[in-house]
C-alpha positions as CSV (number, residue, x, y, z in Angstrom):
1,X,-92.6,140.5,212.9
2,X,-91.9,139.1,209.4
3,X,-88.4,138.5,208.7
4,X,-86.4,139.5,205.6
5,X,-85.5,136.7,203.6
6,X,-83.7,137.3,200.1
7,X,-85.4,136.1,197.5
8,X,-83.4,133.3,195.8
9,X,-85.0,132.6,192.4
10,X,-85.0,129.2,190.6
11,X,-82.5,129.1,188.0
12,X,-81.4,126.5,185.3
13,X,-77.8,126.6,187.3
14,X,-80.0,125.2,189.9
15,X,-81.0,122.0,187.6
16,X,-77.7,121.8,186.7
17,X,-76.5,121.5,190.6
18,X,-79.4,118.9,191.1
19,X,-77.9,116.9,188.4
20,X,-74.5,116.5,189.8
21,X,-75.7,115.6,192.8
22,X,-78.4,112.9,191.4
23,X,-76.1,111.4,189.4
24,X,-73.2,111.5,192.0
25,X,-75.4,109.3,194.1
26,X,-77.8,107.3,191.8
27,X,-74.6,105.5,190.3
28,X,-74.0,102.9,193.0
29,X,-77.7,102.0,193.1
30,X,-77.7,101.2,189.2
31,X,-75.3,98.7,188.8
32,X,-76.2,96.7,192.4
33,X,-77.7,93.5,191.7
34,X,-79.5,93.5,195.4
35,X,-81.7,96.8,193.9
36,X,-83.0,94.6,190.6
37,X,-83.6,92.0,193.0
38,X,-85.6,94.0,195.8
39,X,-87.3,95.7,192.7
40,X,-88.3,92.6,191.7
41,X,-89.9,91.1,194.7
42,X,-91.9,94.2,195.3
43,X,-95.6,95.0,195.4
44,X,-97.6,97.4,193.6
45,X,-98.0,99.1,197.3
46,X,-94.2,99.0,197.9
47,X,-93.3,100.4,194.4
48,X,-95.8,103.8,195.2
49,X,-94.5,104.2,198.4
50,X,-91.1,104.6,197.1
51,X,-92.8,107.4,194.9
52,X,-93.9,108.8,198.3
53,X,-90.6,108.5,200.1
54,X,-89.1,110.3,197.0
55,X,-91.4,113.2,197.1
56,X,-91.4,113.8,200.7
57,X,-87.4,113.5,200.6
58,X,-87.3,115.5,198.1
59,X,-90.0,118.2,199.4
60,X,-88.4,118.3,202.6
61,X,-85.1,118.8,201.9
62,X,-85.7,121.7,199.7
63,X,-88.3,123.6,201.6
64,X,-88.4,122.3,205.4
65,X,-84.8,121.9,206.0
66,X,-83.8,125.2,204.9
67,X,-85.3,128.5,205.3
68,X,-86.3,128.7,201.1
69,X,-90.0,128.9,200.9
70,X,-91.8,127.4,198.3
71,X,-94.0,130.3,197.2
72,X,-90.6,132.4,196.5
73,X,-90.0,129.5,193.0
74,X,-92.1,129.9,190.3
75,X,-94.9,127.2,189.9
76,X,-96.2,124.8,187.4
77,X,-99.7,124.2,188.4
78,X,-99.3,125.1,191.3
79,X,-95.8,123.0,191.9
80,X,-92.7,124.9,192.5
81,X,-90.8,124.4,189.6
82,X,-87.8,123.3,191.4
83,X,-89.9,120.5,193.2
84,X,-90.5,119.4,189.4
85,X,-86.8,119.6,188.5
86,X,-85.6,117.6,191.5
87,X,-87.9,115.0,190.3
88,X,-87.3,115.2,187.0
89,X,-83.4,114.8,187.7
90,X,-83.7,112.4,190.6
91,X,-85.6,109.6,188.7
92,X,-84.6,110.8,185.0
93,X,-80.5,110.2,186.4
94,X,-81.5,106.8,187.9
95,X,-83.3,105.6,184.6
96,X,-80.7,107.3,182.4
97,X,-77.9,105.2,183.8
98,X,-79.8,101.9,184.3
99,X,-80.1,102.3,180.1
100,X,-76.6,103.5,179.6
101,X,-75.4,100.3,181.7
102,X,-78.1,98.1,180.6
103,X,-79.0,97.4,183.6
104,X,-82.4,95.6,182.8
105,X,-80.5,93.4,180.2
106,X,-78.0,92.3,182.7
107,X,-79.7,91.3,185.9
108,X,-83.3,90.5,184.4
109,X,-82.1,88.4,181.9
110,X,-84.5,86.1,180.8
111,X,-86.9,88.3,181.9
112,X,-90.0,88.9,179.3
113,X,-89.8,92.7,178.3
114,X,-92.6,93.2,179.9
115,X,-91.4,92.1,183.1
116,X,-87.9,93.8,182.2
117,X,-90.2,97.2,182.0
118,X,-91.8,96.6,185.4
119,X,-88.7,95.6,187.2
120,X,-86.9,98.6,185.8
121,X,-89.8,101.4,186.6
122,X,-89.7,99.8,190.2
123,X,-85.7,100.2,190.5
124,X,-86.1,103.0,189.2
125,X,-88.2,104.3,192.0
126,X,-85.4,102.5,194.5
127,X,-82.3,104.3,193.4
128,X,-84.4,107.9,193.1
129,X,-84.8,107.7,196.9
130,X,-81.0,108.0,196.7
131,X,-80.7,110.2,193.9
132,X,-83.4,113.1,195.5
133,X,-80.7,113.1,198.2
134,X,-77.7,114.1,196.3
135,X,-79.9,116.4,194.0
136,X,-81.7,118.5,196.4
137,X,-78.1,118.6,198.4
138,X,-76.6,120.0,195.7
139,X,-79.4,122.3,195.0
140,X,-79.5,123.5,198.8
141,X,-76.0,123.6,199.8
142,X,-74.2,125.5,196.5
């Protein structure tokens, strides 16, 4: 027997929520020199696999951990839209406040801006694992 579940739509107080709670987190992870450093030791392998880490942190703690299914959120391409917001805010909060703090300029210095560019995306990627797990709290629990 199928049970009734309420259907919670995806709203823009939603995105908001996710926000709070990537930033809430992504801030320690900016401005700690042992992220640039890690970000700059790693692989092209290591770097994606942080993507991957992100999206199934993110996928799980929006969909698997709680009883919201996926197919109840509109869809952009067939992605729930909220997926797209939670990765959207989890890595847009991460880079946002590496450029406020000038992050890059302050532990890759003397760094090419090329290399400043790569090191960044790959921090990046660090501090989102972090980030996904404030925003889709914030997006499950409130």
């Amino acid at each position: 027997m199928a049970r009734f579940r309420p259907r919670r739509r995806f709203r823009i107080a939603d995105s908001a929520q996710q926000v709070v709670g990537g930033f809430l987190l992504a801030g320690p992870f900016v401005v700690t020199e042992e992220v640039w450093t890690l970000a700059e030791s790693m692989n092209v392998f290591q770097a994606l696999a942080t993507v991957a880490i992100v999206f199934s942190i993110g996928y799980a703690a929006l969909y698997e951990a709680t009883d919201r299914d996926s197919d109840d959120d509109p869809d952009v391409a067939g992605v729930p839209i909220r997926f797209v917001s939670l990765m959207i805010v989890s890595y847009g909060a991460v880079a946002l406040l590496a450029l406020v703090f000038d992050a890059p300029g302050t532990f890759l210095a003397g760094h090419s801006t090329a290399d400043q560019a790569v090191v960044t995306v790959k921090a990046v990627g660090v501090g989102a694992i972090f980030s996904v797990v404030g925003a889709a709290t914030a997006d499950s629990v409130f």
